[in-house]
N, C-alpha and C positions, 0 to 999 in steps of 0.2 A: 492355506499358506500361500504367500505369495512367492512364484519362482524368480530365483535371481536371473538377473540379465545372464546370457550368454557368456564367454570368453573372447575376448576384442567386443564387445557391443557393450557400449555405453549404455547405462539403466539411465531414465528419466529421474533426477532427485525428488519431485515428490510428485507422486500422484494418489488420488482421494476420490474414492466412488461410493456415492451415497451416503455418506459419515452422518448419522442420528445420534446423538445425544438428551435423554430426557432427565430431570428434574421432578420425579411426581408428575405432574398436569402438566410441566413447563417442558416446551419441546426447545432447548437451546440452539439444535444443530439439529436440521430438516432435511434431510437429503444433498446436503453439500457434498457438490464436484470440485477439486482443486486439480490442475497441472500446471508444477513450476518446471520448466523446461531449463537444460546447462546454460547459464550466462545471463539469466534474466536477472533485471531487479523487479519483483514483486511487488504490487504493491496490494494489500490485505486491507480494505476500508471497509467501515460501517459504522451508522453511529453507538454510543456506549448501549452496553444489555444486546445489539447484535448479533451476538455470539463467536466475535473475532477471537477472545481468547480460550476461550473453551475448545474450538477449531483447533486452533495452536496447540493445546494439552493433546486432542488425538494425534497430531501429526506427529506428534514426540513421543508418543505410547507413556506420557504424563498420566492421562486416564483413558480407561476402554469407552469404544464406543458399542452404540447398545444395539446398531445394524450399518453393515459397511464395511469398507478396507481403505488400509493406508500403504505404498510402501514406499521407501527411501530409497534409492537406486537401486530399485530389484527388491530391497527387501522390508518383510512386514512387521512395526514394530509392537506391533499384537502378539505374536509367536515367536520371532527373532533377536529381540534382547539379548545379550548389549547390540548382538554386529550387527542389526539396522542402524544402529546410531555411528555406525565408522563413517567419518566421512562429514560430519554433522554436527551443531554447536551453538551456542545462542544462547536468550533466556526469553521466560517468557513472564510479564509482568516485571518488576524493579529488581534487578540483579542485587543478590544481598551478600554482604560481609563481615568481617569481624572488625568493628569499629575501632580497637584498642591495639590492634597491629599494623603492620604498614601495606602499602599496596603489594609489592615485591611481598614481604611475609604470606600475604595471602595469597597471590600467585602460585608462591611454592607449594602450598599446601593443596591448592589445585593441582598442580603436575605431579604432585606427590598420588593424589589421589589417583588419577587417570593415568598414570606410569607413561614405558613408551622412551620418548625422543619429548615428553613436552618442558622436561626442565629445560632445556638446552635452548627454549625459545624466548625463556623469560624476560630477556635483554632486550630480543629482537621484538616486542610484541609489543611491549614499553613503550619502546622509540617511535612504531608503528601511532599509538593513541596519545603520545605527544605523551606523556606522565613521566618521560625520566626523570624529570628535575624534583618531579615529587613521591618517585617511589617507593623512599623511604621514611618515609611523610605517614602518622597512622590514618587510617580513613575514614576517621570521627572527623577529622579538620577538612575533609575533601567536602567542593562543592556537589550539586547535584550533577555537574555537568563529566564531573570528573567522575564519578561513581560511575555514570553510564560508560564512559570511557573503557575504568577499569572492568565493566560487564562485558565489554566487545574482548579485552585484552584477555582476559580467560577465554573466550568460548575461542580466541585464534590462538592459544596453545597448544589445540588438537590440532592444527592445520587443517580446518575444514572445508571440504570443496562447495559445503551447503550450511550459509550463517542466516540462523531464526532469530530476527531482532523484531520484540513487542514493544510499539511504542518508543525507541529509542531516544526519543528529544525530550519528554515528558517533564516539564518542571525546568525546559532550558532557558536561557534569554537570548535574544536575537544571535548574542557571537556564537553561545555556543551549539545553540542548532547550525549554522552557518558552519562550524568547523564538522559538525555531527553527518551534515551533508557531505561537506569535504571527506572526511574519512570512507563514506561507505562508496563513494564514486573512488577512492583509489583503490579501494578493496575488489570492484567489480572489475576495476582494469586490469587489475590483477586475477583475472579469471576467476573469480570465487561466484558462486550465485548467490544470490540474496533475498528473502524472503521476508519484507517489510510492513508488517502491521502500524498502521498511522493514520491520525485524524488530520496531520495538516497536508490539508490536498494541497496543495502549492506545493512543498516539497514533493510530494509524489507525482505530481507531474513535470516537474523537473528530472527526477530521481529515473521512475520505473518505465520499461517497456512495456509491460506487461500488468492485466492488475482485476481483480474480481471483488466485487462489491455484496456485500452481503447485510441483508433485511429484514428482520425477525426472523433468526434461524434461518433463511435462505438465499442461497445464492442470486441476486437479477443481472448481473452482469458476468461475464467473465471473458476477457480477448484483451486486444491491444489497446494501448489508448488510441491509436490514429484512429481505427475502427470503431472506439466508442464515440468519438468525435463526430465520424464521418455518418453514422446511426441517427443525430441529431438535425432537427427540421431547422434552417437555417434561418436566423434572424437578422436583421434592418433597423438602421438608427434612420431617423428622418428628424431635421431641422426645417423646419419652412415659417412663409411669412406669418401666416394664420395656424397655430398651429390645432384650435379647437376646430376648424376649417376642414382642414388637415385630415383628423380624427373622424370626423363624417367621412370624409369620401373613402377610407381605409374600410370603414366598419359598410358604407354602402356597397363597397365590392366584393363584401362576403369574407374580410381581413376579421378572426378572431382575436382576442386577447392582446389589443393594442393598448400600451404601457406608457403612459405618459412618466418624463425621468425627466424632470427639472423647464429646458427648451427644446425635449426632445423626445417623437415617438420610437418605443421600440414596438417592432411587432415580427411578427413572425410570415415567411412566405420562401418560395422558390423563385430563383432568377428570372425564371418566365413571367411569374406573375407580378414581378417590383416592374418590369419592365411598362406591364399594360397600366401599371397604378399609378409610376410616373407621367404615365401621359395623360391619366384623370385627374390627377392633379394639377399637371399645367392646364389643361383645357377647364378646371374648376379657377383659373386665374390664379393660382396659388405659386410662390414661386420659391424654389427649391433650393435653400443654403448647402444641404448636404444629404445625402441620402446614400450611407455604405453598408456594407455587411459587418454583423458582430459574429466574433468565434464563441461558442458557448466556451465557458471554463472546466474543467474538471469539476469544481463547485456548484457550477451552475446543474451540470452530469447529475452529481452524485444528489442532490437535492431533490432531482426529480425523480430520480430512481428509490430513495428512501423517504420519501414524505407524502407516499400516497399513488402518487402515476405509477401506470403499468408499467412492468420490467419491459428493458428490451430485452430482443432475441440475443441469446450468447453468441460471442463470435469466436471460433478455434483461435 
């Protein structure tokens, strides 16, 4: 069993040591490490069959795991049931409802169920996900964008200091990821932490400070994004006259894996060495439109860590 924090000390909302989960032969979750720290936005990547949602099911004491621990500020929701879950709220995969009632109607019957102070938010929770004007609207006629809505608008009836959103944009179009975004950035400001399972990196590296990448059952990253940024061997656009020219004298100086992209090489080096390369260049008579650094993308990240290349080092 997991002990609760102290009295005055703040418990960490989640932390996750070792979590295995098997299927028969199918190891879905391989010794995964997770800590979401107060105030973080999370961000949970991998691509699909990963095991990003399976993860999610232990966190939530959804399903046991078969070696490992979870707990929720302090506490484990393996042995703790319900009260590791105070404090806690979300869903994981498509939040589901009763198509034939209205949003508000469904609401209630959540607050109903989870007792408490949660009816008395029903209004305020609304207004929160933007759906007053249709919360008596049934949610057969709600779009997909609004459903995810009303899935945030339950899981913030409990007042939760720790919101599990799986996939939250799934099926959105441009406005409504764009307001999907909106909402969970006033959510964070509003002190809540966030624990964001999602394939669209661009979001998530707008979104989260924080974010761990996971790769057939295993964790290869886990730290900040600046840090995972900073991990990365820094790359070079190069525009020049000659550019097949170019490509010899890069590849004569011991430059691997140079990328031709349209009028332009990309390759890979440190500032020391663009340095010595610009001058075999000019002295190969070659003359130099442009030659700057590229930032890898979180994309560019997450590709090389899930398609083969060695994980990096995790960073706290």
């Amino acid at each position: 069993m997991t002990a609760a924090a102290p009295a005055g000390v703040a418990a960490t909302p989640v932390e996750a040591s070792s979590l295995v989960k098997r299927y028969g032969s199918v190891v879905a979750c391989d010794h995964v490490d997770l800590t979401v720290r107060a105030g973080d936005i999370y961000g949970f990547l991998g691509p699909n069959g990963a095991g990003k949602t399976t993860a999610l099911r232990m966190l939530l004491g959804l399903i046991r795991p078969d070696e490992g621990t979870v707990s929720l500020f302090g506490r484990s929701p393996q042995t703790e049931l319900p009260e590791a879950l105070d404090g806690v709220a979300g869903f994981v995969e498509t939040p589901r409802f009763y198509g034939y009632l209205s949003g508000r109607k469904n609401l209630e019957l959540c607050a109903a169920f989870d007792g408490g102070e949660s009816r008395t938010r029903i209004s305020g929770v609304l207004e929160s996900v933007e759906l007053s004007g249709r919360a008596d609207d049934r949610v057969s006629g709600y779009s997909q964008g609004m459903r995810q809505r009303l899935g945030i608008a339950a899981a913030l009836l409990r007042g939760p200091r720790l919101l599990v959103l799986d996939e939250p944009t799934n099926g959105l179009d441009p406005g409504g990821i764009r307001d999907m975004r909106d909402l969970i950035k006033r959510l964070a400001g509003e002190g809540m932490t966030i624990l964001l399972s999602s394939h669209l990196l661009a979001e998530v590296e707008e979104l989260c400070t924080r974010v761990a990448i996971i790769r057939l059952g295993k964790i290869v990253y886990e730290g900040s994004l600046a840090d995972l940024h900073a991990s990365a061997v820094p790359r070079y656009r190069l525009r020049a006259t000659d550019l097949e020219r170019a490509r010899a004298v890069l590849v004569e100086r011991g430059v691997g894996e140079v990328t031709v992209e349209g009028d332009e090489l990309l390759f890979p080096a440190d500032e020391a060495a663009v340095v010595e390369l610009s001058r075999a260049l000019v002295e190969a008579g070659l003359g130099i439109a442009a030659l700057v650094p590229e930032r890898a993308t979180l994309e560019d990240l997450f590709f090389e860590l899930t398609e083969g290349a060695a994980p990096l080092k995790a960073v706290a």
